[in-house]
Structures are given as structure tokens and as C-alpha cells.
C-alpha positions as CSV (number, residue, x, y, z in Angstrom):
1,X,75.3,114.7,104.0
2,X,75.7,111.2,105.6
3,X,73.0,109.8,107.7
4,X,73.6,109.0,111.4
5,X,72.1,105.8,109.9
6,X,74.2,105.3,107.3
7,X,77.1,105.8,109.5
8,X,76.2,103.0,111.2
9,X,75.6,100.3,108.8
10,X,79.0,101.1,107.5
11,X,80.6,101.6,110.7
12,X,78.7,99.7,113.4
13,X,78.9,102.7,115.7
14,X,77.0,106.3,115.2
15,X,75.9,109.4,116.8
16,X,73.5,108.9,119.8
17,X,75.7,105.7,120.7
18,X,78.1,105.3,123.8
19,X,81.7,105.7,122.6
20,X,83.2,101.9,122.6
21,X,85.7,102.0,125.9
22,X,89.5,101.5,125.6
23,X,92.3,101.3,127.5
24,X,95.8,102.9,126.3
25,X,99.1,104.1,127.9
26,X,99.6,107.9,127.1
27,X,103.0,109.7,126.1
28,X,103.4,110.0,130.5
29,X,103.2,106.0,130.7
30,X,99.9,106.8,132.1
31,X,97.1,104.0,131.6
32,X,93.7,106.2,129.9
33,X,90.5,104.4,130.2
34,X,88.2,106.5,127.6
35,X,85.2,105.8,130.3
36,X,87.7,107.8,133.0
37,X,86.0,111.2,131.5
38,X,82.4,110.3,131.6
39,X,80.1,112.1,133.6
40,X,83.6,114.6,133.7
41,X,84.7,116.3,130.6
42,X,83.5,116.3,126.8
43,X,85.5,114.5,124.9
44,X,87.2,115.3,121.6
45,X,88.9,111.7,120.1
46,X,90.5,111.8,117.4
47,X,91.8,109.0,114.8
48,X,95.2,110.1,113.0
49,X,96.4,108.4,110.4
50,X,99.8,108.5,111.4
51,X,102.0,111.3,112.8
52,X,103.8,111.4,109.8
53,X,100.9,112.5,107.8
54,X,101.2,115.9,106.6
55,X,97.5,116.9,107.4
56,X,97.1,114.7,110.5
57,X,100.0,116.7,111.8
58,X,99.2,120.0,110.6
59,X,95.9,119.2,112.6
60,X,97.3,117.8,115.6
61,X,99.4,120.9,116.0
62,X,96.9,123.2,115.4
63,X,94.8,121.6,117.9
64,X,98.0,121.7,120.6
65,X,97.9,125.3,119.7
66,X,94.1,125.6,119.9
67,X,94.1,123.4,123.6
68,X,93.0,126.1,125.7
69,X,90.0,126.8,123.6
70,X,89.1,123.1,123.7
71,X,89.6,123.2,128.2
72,X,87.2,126.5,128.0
73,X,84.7,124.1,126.8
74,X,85.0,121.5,129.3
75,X,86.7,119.3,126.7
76,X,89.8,116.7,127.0
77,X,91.2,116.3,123.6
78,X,92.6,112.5,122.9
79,X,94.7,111.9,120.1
80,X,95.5,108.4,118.8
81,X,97.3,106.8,116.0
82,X,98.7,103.5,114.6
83,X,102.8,105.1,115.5
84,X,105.0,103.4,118.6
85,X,104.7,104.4,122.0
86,X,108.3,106.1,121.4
87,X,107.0,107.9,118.4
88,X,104.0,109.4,120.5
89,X,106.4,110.6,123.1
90,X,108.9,111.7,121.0
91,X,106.3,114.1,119.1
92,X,104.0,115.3,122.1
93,X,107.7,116.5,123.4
94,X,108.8,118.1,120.3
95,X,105.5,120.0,119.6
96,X,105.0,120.7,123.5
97,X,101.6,119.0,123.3
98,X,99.4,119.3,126.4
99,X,96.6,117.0,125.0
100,X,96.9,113.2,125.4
101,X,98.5,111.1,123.0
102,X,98.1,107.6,122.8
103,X,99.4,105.1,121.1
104,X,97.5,102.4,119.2
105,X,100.5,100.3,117.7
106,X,98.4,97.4,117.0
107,X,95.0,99.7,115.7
108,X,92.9,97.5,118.1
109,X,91.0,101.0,119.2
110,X,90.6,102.5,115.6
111,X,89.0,99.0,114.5
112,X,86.9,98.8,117.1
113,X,85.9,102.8,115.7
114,X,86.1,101.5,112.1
115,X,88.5,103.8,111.2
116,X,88.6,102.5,107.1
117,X,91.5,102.1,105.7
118,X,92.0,103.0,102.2
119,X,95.1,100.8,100.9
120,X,95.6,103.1,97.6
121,X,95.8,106.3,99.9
122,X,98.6,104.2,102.2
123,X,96.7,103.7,105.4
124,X,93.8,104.6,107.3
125,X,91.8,107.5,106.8
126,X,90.9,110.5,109.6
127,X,88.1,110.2,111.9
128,X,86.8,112.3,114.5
129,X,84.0,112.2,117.1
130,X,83.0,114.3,120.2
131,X,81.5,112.7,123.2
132,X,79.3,114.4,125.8
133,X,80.1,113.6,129.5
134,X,77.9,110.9,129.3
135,X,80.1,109.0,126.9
136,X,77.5,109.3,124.2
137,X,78.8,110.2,120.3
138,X,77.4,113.9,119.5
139,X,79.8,114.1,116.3
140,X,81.2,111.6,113.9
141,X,83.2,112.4,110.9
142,X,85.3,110.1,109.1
143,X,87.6,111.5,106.6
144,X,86.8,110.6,102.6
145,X,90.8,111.5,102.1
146,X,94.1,112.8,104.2
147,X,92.7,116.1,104.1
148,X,89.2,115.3,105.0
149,X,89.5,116.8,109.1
150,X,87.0,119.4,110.6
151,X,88.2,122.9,111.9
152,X,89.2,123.6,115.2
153,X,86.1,125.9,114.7
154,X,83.9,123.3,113.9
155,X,84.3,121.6,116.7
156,X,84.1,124.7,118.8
157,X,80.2,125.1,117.8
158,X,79.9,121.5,118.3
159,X,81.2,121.3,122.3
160,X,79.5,124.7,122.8
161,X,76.0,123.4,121.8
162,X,76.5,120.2,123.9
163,X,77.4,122.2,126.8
164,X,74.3,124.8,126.3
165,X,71.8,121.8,126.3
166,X,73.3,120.3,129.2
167,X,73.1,123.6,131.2
């Protein structure tokens, strides 16, 4: 298992940090500021590959399906990836996703993150974190392949521990 430390020599960022903020448009032409959910809702972020990833998708889907789960939890769940703005909407309308999608065309967000990329896997691997209301990283995965993405479930026990130390 990797060290929070460890994480964070490699990374610059790790649990116990505040989540760097951003500012994207979402598939509504909406403009989300990530520090528009602190003190407000958890925080599920996640770092696709692309959409045309076979497991990012599968995963993205799966978490569309799985949304309601995530709101029980007091949990927003933010998608974003390196695909157009047009791309974004085109899928959250397809696959009638009620999370947020946001595109980061020019991957200023997922370096800020250090979202590695891995040129002889095409791209940049997954990453995932969960944030507390306070903004603060509880949970930090970043993917060692395409496949590398925690269960829905995972994250479950994750947001429901945050939310039993904050009660």
C-alpha cells in the first residue's frame, strides 16, 4: 500500500490536503468552481482518461447508474477528462448522466492533480479522490493502468465514514 507520504512526493498533493480549486464549464455551460461545494457536499472527483476509454466509461456509467447512492451520502460526483466541451455534452446526453461533467481540453486541472500520464498506455492514467465538505482530500487513488478504478462500493464506505466522523 502507498503512503499518504509517498503520494505526495510523487504527486505534490495527498490526503489530509485541501483539494487544489478550479474552475470549469459543465455539459449545461455552467461555470463549476470545485470550492462551490465546500462546507456543502462531499465530493467525489474523478480523473478519466478519456471518454473513449473502455474502463473510464464502463466506470462513468456505472457511477451515472449508481448517482443516487452517491446523493444519499451527501456527495456531488464530478467527472472530468482531457475530451471537448462537445464530446462531454454529447455523452452526458447519450448516457442521461445527472452528475457533472467537465471538460478539461487543455488538462490544466488533471496537471495541477498530477494525473501521470503513461505515454506506452496512450494517455493519462485514472485518478480518483474524495473530498470532505471542508475541501480536504480523504481518498486518493491514482490508477497503476486503464483498469486500475475503485468500486462504486469502495467509495461508498469511504463517504459513509467521512460522514459518521463529522456527525
Amino acid at each position: 500500500m502507498i503512503r499518504s507520504s509517498e503520494v505526495k512526493e510523487k504527486t505534490g498533493i495527498a490526503q489530509g490536503d485541501f483539494a487544489p480549486d478550479f474552475e470549469l464549464t459543465d455539459t449545461k455551460g455552467q461555470k463549476i468552481h470545485l470550492s462551490d461545494y465546500r462546507g456543502k457536499k462531499n465530493v467525489v472527483l474523478v480523473l478519466n482518461r478519456s471518454l473513449v476509454c473502455p474502463f473510464c466509461r464502463r466506470h462513468m456509467v456505472q457511477m451515472g447508474r449508481d448517482y443516487d447512492e452517491f446523493v444519499k451520502r451527501d456527495a456531488e460526483v464530478i467527472i472530468l477528462g482531457p475530451n471537448s466541451p462537445e464530446s462531454f455534452k454529447r455523452t452526458w446526453e447519450i448516457e442521461e448522466l445527472k452528475m457533472i461533467g467537465l471538460s478539461d481540453h487543455d488538462s490544466l486541472v488533471a496537471n495541477s492533480y498530477h494525473q501521470e500520464v503513461k505515454f506506452m498506455r496512450m494517455g493519462r492514467l485514472p485518478a480518483l479522490l474524495v473530498l470532505d465538505k471542508k475541501g480536504i482530500i480523504r481518498f486518493l487513488h491514482y490508477g497503476k493502468s486503464m483498469s486500475d478504478i475503485p468500486e462504486n462500493s469502495r467509495i461508498y464506505q469511504i463517504l459513509d465514514e467521512i460522514n459518521k466522523q463529522n456527525n
